[in-house]
Structures are given as C-alpha cells and as structure tokens.
N, CA, C and O atoms as a Tinker XYZ file with bonds, in Angstrom:
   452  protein
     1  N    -28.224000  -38.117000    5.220000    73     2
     2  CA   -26.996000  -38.085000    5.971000    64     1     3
     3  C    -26.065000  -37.013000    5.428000    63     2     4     5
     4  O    -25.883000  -36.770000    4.235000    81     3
     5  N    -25.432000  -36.330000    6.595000    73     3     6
     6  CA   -24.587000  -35.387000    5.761000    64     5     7
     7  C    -22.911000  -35.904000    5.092000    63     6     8     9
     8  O    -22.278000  -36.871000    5.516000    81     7
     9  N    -22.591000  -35.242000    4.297000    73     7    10
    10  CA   -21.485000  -35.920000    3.417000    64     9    11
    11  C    -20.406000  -35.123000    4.227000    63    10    12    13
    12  O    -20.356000  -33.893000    4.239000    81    11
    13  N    -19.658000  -35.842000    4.815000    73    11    14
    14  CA   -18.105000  -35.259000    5.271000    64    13    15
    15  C    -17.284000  -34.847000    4.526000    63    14    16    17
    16  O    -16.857000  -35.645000    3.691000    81    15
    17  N    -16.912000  -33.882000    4.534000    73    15    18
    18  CA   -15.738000  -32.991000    3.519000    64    17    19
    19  C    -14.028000  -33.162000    4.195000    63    18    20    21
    20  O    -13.525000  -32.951000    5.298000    81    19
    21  N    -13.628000  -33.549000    3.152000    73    19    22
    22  CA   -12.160000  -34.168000    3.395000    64    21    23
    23  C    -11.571000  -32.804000    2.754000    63    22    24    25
    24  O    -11.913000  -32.281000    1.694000    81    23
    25  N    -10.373000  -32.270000    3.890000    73    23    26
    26  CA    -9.703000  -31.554000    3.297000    64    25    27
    27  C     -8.015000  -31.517000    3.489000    63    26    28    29
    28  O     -7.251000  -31.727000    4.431000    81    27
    29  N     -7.833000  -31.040000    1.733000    73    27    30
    30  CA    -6.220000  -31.918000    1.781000    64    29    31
    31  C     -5.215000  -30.637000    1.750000    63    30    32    33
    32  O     -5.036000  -29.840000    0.829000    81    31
    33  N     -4.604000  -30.683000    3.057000    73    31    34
    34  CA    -3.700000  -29.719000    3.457000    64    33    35
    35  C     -2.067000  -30.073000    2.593000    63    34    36    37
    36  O     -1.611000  -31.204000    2.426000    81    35
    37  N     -1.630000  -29.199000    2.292000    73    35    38
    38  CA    -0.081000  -29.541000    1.449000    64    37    39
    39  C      1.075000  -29.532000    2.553000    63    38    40    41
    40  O      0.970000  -28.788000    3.528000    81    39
    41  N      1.957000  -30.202000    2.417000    73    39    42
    42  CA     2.510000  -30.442000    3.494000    64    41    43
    43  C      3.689000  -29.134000    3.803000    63    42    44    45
    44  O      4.249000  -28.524000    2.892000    81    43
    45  N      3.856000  -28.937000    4.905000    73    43    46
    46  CA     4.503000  -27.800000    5.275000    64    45    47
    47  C      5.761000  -27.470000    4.985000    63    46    48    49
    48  O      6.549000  -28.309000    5.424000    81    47
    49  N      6.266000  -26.582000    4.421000    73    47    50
    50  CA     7.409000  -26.125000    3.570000    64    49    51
    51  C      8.691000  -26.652000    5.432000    63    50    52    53
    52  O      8.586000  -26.618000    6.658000    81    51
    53  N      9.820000  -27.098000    4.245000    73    51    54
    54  CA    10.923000  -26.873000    5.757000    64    53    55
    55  C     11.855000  -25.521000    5.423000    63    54    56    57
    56  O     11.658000  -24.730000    4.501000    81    55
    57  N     12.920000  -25.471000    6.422000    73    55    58
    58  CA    13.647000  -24.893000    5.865000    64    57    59
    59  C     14.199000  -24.676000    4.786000    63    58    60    61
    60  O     14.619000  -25.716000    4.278000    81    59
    61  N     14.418000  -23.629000    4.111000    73    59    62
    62  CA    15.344000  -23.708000    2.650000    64    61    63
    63  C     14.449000  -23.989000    1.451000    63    62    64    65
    64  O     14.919000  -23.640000    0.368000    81    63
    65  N     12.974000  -24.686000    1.444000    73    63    66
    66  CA    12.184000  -24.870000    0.692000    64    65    67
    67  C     11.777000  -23.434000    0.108000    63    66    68    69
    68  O     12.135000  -22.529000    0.862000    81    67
    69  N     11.094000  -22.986000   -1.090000    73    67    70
    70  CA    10.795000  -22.118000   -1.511000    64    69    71
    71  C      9.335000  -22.749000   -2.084000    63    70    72    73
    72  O      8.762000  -23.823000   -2.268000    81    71
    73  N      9.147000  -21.197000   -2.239000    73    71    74
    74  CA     6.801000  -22.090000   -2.080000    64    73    75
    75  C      6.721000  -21.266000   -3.939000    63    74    76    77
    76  O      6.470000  -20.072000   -4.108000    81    75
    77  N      6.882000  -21.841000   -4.605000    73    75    78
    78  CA     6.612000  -21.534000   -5.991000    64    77    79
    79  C      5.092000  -20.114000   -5.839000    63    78    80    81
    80  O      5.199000  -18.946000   -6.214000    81    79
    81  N      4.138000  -20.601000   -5.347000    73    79    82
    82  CA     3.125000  -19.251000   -5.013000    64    81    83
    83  C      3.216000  -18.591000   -4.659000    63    82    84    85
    84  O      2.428000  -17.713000   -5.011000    81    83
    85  N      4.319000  -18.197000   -3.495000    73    83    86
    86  CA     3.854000  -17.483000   -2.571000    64    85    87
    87  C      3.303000  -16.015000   -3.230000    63    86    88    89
    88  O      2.185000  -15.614000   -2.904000    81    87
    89  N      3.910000  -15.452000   -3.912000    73    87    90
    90  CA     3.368000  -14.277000   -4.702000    64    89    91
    91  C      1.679000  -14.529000   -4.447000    63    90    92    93
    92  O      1.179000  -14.394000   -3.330000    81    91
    93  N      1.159000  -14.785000   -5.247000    73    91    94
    94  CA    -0.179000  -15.048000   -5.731000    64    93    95
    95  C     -1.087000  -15.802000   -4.233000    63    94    96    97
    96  O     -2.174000  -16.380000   -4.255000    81    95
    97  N     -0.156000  -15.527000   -2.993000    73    95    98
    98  CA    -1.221000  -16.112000   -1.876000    64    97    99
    99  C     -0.555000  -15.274000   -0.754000    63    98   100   101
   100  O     -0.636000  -15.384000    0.469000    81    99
   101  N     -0.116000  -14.715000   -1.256000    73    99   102
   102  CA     0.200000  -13.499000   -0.489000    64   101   103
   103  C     -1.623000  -12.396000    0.193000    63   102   104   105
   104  O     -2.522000  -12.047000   -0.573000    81   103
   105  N     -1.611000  -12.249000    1.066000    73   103   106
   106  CA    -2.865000  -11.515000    0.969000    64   105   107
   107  C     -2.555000   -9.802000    0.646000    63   106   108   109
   108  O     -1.415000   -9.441000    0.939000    81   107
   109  N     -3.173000   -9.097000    0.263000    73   107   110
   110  CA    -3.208000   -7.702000   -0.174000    64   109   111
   111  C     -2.925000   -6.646000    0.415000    63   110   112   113
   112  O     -2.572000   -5.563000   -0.051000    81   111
   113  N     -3.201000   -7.207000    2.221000    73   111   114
   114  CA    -2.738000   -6.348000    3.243000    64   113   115
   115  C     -1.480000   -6.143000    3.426000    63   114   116   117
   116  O     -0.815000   -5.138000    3.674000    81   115
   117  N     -1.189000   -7.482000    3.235000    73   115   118
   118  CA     0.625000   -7.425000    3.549000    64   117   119
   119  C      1.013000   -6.470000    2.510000    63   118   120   121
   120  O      1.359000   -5.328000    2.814000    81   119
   121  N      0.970000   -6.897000    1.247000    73   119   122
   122  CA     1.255000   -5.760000    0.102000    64   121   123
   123  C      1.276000   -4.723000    0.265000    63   122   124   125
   124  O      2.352000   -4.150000    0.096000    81   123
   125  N     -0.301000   -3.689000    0.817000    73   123   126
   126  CA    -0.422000   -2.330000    1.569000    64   125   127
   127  C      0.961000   -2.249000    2.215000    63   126   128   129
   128  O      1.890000   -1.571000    1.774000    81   127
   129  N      1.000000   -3.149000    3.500000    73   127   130
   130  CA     1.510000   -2.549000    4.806000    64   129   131
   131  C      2.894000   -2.367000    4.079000    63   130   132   133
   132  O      3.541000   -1.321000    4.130000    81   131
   133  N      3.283000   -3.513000    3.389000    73   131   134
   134  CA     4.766000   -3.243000    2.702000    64   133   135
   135  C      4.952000   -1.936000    2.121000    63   134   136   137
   136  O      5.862000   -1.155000    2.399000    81   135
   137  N      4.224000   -1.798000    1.477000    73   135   138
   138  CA     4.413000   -0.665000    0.128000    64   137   139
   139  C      4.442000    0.737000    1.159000    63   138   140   141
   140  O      5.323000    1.583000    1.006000    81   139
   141  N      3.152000    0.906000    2.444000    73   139   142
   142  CA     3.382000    1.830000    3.032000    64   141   143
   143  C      4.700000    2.102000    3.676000    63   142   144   145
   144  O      5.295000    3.175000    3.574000    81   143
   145  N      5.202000    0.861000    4.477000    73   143   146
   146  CA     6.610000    1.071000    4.978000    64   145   147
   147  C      7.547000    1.848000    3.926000    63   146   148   149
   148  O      7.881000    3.031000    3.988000    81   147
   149  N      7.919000    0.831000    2.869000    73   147   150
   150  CA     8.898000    1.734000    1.970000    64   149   151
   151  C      8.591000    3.001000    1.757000    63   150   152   153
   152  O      9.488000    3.844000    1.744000    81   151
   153  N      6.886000    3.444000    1.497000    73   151   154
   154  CA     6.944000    4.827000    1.456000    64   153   155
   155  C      7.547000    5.724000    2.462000    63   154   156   157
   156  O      8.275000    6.660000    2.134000    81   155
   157  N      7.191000    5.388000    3.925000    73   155   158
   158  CA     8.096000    5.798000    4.922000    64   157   159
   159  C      9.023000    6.216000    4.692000    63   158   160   161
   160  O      9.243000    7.425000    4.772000    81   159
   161  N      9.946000    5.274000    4.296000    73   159   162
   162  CA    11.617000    5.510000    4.044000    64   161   163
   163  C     11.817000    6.153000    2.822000    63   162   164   165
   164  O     12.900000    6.736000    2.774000    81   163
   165  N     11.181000    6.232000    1.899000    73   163   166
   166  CA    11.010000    7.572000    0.547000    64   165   167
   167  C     10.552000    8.638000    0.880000    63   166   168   169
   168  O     10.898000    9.580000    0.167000    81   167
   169  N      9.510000    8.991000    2.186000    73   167   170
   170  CA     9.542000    9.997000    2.804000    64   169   171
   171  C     10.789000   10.677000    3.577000    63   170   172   173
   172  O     11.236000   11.755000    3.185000    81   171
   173  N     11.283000   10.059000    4.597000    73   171   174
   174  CA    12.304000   10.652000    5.109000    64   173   175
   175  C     13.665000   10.903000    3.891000    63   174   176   177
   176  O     14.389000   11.898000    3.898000    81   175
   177  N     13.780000    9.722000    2.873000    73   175   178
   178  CA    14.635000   10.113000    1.969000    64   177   179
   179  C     14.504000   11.555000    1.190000    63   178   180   181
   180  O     15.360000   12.419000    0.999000    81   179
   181  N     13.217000   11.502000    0.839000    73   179   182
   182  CA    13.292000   12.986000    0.224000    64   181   183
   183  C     12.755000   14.512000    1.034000    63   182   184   185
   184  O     12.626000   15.707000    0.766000    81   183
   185  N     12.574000   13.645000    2.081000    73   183   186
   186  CA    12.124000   15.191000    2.572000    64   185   187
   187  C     13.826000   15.619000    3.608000    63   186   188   189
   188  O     13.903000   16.668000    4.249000    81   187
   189  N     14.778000   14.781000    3.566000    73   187   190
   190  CA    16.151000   15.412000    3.856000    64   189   191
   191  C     16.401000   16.085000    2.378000    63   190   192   193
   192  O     16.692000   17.274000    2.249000    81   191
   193  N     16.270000   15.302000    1.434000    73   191   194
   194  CA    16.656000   16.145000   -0.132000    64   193   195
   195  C     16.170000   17.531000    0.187000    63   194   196   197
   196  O     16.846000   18.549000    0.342000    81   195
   197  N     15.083000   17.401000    0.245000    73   195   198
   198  CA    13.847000   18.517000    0.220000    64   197   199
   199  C     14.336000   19.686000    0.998000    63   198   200   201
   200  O     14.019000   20.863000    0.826000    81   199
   201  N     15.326000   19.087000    2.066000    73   199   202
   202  CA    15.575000   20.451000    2.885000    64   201   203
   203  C     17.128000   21.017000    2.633000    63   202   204   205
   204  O     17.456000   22.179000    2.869000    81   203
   205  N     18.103000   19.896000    2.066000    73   203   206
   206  CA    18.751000   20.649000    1.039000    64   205   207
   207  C     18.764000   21.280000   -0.042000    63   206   208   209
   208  O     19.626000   22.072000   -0.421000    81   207
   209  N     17.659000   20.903000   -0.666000    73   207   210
   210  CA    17.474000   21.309000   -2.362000    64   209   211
   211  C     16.319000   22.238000   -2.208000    63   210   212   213
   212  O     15.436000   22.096000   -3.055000    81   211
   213  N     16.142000   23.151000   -1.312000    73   211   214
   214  CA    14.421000   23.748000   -1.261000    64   213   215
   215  C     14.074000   24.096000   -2.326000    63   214   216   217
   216  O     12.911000   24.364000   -2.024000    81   215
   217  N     14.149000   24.353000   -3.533000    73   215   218
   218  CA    13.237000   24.877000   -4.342000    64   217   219
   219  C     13.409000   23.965000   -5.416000    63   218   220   221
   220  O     13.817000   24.666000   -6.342000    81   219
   221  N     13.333000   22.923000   -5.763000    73   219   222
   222  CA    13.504000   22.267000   -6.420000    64   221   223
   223  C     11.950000   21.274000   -6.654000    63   222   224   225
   224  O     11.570000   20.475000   -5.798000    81   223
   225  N     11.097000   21.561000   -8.148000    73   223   226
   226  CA     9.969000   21.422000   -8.228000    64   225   227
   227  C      9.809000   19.737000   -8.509000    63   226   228   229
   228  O      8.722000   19.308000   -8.122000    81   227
   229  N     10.713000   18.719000   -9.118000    73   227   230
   230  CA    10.799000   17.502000   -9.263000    64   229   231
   231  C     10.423000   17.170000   -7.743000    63   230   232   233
   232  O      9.292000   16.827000   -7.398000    81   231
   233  N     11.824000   17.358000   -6.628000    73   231   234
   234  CA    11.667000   16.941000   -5.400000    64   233   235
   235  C     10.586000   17.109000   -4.552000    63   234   236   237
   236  O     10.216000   16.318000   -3.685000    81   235
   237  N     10.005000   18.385000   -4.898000    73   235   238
   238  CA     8.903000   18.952000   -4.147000    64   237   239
   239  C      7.427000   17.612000   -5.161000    63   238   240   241
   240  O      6.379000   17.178000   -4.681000    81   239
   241  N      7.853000   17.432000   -6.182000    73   239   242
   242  CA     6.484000   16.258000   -6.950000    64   241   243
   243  C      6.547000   15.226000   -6.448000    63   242   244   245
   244  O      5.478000   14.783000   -6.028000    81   243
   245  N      7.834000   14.351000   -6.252000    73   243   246
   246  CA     7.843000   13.147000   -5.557000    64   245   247
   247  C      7.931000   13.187000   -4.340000    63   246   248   249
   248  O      8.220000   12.052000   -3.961000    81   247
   249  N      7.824000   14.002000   -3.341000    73   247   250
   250  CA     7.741000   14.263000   -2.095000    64   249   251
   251  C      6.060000   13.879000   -1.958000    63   250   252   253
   252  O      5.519000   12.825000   -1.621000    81   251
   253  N      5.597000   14.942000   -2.286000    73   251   254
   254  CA     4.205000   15.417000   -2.533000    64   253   255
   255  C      3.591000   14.083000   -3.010000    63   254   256   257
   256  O      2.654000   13.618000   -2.360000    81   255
   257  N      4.074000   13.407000   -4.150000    73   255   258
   258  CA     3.185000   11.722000   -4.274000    64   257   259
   259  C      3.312000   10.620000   -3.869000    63   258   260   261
   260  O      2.658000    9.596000   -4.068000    81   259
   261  N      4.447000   10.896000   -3.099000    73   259   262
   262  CA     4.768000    9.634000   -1.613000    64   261   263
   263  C      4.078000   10.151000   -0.585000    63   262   264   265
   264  O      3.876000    9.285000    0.266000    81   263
   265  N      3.801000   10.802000   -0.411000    73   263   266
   266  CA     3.077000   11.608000    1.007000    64   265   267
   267  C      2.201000   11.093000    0.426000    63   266   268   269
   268  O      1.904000    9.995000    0.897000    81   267
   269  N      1.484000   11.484000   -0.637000    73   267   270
   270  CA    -0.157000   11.257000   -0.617000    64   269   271
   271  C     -0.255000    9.521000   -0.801000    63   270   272   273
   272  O     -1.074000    8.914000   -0.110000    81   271
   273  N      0.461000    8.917000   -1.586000    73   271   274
   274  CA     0.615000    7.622000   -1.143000    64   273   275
   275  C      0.440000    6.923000    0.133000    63   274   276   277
   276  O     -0.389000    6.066000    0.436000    81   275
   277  N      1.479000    7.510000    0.893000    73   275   278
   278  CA     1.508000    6.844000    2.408000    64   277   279
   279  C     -0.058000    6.838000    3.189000    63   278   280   281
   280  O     -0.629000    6.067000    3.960000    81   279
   281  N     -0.431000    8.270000    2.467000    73   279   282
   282  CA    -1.625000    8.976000    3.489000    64   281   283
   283  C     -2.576000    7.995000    2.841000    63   282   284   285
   284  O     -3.347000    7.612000    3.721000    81   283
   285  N     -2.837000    7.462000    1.762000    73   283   286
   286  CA    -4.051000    6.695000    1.263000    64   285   287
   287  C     -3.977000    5.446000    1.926000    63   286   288   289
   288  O     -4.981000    4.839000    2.298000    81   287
   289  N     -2.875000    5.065000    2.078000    73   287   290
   290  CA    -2.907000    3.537000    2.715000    64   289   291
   291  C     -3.129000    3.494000    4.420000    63   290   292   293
   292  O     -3.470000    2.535000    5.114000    81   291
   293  N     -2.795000    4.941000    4.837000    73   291   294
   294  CA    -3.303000    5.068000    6.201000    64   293   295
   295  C     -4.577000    5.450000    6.201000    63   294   296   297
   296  O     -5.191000    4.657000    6.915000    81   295
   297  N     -5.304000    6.279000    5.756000    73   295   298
   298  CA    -6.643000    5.909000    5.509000    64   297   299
   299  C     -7.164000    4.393000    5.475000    63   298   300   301
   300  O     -7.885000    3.860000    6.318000    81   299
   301  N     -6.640000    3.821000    4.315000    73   299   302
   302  CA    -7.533000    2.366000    4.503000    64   301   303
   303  C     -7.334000    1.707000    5.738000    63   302   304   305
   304  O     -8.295000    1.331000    6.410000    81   303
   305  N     -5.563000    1.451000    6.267000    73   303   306
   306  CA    -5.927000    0.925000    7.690000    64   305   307
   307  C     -6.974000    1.500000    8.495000    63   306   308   309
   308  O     -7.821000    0.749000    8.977000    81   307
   309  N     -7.027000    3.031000    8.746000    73   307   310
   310  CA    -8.183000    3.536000    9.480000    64   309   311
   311  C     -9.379000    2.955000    9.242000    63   310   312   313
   312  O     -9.780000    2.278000   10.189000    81   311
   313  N    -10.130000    2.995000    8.229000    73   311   314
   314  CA   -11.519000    2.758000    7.143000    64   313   315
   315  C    -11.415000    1.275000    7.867000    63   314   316   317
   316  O    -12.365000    0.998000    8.599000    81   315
   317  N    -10.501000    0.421000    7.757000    73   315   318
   318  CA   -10.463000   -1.091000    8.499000    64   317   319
   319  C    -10.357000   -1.095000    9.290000    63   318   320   321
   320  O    -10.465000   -2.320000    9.341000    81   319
   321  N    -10.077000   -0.634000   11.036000    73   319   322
   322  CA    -9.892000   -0.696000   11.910000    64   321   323
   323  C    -11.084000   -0.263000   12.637000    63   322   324   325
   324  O    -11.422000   -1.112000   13.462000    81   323
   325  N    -11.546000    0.372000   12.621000    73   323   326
   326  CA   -12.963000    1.278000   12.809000    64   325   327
   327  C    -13.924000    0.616000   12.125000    63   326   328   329
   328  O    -15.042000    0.776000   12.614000    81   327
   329  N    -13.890000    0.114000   11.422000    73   327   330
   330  CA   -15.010000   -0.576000   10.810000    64   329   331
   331  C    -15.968000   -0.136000    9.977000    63   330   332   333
   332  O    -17.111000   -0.534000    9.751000    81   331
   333  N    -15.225000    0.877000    9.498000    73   331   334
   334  CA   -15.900000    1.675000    8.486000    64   333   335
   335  C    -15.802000    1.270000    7.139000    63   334   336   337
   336  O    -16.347000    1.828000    6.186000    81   335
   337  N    -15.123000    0.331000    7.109000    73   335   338
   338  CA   -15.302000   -0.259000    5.422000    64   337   339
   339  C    -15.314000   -1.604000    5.657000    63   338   340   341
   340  O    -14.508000   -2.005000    6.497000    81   339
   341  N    -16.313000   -2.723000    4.912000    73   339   342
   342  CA   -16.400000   -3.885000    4.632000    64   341   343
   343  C    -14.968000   -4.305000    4.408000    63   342   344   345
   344  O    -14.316000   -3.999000    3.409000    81   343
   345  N    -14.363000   -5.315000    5.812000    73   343   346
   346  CA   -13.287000   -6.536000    5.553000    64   345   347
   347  C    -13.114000   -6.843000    4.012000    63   346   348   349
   348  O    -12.016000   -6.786000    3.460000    81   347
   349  N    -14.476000   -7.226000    3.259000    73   347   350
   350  CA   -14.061000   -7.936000    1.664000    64   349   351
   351  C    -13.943000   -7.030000    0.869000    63   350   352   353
   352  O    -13.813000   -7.300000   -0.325000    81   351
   353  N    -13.958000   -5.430000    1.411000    73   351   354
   354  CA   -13.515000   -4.526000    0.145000    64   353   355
   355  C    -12.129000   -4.251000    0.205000    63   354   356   357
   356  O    -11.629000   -3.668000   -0.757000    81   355
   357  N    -11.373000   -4.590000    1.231000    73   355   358
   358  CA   -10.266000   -3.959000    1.496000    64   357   359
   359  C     -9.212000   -4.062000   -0.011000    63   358   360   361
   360  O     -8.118000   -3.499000   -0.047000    81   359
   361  N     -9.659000   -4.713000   -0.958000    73   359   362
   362  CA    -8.735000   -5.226000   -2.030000    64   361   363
   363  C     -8.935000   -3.650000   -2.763000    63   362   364   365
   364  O     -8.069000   -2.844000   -3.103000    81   363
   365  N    -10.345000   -3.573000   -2.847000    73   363   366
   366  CA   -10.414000   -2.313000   -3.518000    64   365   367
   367  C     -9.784000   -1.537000   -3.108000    63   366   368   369
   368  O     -8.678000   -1.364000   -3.619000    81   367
   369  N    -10.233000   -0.685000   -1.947000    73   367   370
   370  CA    -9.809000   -0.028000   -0.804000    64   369   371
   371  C     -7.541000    0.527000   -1.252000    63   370   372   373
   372  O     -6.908000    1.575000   -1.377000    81   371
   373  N     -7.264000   -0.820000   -1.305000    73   371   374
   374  CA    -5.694000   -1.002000   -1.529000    64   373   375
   375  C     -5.399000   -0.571000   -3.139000    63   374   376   377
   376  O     -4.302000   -0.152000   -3.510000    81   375
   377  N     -6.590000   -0.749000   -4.049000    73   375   378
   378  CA    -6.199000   -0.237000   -4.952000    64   377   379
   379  C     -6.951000    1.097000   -5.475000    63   378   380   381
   380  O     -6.384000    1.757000   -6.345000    81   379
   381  N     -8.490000    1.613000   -4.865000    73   379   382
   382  CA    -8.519000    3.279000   -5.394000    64   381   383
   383  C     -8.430000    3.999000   -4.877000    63   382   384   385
   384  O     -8.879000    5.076000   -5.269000    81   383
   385  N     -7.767000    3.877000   -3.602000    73   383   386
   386  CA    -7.333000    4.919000   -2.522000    64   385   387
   387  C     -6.422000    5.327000   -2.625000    63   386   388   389
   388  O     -6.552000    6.368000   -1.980000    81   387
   389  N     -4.490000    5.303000   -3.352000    73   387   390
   390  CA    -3.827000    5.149000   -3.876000    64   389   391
   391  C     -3.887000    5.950000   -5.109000    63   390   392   393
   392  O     -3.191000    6.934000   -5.359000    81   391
   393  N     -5.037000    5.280000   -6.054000    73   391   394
   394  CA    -5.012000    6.255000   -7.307000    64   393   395
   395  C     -6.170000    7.352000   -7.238000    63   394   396   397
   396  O     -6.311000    8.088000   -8.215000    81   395
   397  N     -6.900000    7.478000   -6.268000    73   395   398
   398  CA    -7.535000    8.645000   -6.050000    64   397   399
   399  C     -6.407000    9.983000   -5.369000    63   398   400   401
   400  O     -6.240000   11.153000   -5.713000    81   399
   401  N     -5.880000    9.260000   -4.436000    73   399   402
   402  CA    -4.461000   10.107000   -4.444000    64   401   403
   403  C     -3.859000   10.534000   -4.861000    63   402   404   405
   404  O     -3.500000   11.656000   -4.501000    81   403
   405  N     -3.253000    9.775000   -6.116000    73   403   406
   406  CA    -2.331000   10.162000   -7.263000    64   405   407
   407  C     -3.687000   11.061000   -8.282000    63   406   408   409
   408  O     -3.331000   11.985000   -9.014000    81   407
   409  N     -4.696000   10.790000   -8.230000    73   407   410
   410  CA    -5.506000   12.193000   -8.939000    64   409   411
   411  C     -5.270000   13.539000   -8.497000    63   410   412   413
   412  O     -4.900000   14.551000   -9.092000    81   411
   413  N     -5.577000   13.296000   -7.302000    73   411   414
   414  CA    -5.683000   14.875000   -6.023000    64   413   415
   415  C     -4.470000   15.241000   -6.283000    63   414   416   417
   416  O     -4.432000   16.265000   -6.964000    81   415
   417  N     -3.245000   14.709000   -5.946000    73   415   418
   418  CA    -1.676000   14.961000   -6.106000    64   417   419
   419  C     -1.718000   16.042000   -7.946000    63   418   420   421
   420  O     -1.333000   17.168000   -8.259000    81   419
   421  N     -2.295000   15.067000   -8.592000    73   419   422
   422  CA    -2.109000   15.717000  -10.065000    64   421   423
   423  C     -2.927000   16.883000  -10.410000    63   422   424   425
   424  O     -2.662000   17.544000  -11.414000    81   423
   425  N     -3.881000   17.169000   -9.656000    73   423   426
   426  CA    -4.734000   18.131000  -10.127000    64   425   427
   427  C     -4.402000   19.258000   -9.135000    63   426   428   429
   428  O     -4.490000   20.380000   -9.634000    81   427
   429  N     -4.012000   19.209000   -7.744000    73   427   430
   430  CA    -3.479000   20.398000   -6.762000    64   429   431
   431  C     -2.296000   20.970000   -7.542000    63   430   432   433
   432  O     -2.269000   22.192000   -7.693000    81   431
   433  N     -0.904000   19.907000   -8.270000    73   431   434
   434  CA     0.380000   20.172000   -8.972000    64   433   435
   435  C     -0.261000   20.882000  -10.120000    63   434   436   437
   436  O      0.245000   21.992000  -10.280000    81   435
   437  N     -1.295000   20.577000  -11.046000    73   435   438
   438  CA    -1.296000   21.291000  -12.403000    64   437   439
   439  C     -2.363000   22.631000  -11.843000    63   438   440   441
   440  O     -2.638000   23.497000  -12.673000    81   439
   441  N     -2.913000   22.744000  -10.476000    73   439   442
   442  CA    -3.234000   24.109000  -10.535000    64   441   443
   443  C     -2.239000   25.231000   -9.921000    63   442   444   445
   444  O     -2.386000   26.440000  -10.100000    81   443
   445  N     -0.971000   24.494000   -8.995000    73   443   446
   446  CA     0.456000   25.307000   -8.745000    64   445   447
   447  C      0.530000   25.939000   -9.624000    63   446   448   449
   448  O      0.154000   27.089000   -9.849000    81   447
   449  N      1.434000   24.631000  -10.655000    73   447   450
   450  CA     2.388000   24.838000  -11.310000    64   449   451
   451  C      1.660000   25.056000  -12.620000    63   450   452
   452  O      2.294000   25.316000  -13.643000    81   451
C-alpha cells in the first residue's frame, strides 16, 4: 500500500507580520532582476555624470562595470528564456556571469589604461 505524505504548510503571514526568512527563501532570480534594476538607475546616474565630466577615468570605470554588470544579467535572462541554459543552473548562471564580466571589464581597463 502506498504511504500518504502529509504536508505541513505554515500558516500565512497577515498584515504587519514579518517572515524572519524571508532573506534565505527568497529565490535568486528575484535577486538578479533586483540587482539588474538598480544597475539601470547607476547607469543613467553615471552616464549623465559621464556627460558632464567627459574625461574623467574613475567615471568612465564605474560606468564601464555597471554596464557590464547589467549586460551579464541580461544575458542570463536571455540563456533562460530561450532555453539555452538548464532552469537548475540559473544560480550559477547569477553568479559567473557577473564575475566573468567584472574579468572582461578588468582586463579591456588594464589594456587602455
């Protein structure tokens, strides 16, 4: 006979309640999509700097590693949407796409500059 599996749901937060986890059950995507948004808005923040301050090599670095930021996490949505990368890698995906970025970013800057 098969054994029935009982499963025990926690009861649903109300208003004003705060969920001690939520951090840690947060899924990874949301994290991405967050982190990409703010990059957004660090983009337009510095690329107005950028067009007051033109020659300015700091602004032109953090320009340059928010861009490549933003661009890695739009890649992975792509890579996920298309179906070009395994659903259960996406954790990876969120984290060496990002620092493969921040490589490329560092090695294009130290052959500039």
């Amino acid at each position: 006979m098969e054994q029935q599996q009982k499963f025990e749901y926690r009861t649903p937060l109300q208003w004003g309640d705060l969920d001690p986890y939520r951090r840690g059950r947060t899924h990874v995507g949301m994290w991405a999509w967050l982190m990409q948004r703010i990059s957004a808005v660090f983009i337009v923040v510095l690329l107005t700097l950028h067009l007051f301050f033109t020659y300015k090599p700091f602004l032109q670095f953090m320009l340059l590693v928010v861009v490549a930021f933003h661009a890695a996490l739009g890649l992975r949505v792509i890579l996920l949407d298309f179906n070009l990368a395994d659903i259960k890698r996406q954790r990876n995906l969120a984290y060496w796409l990002p620092g493969m970025g921040l490589a490329v970013v560092l090695l294009v800057w130290g052959i500039i500059y």
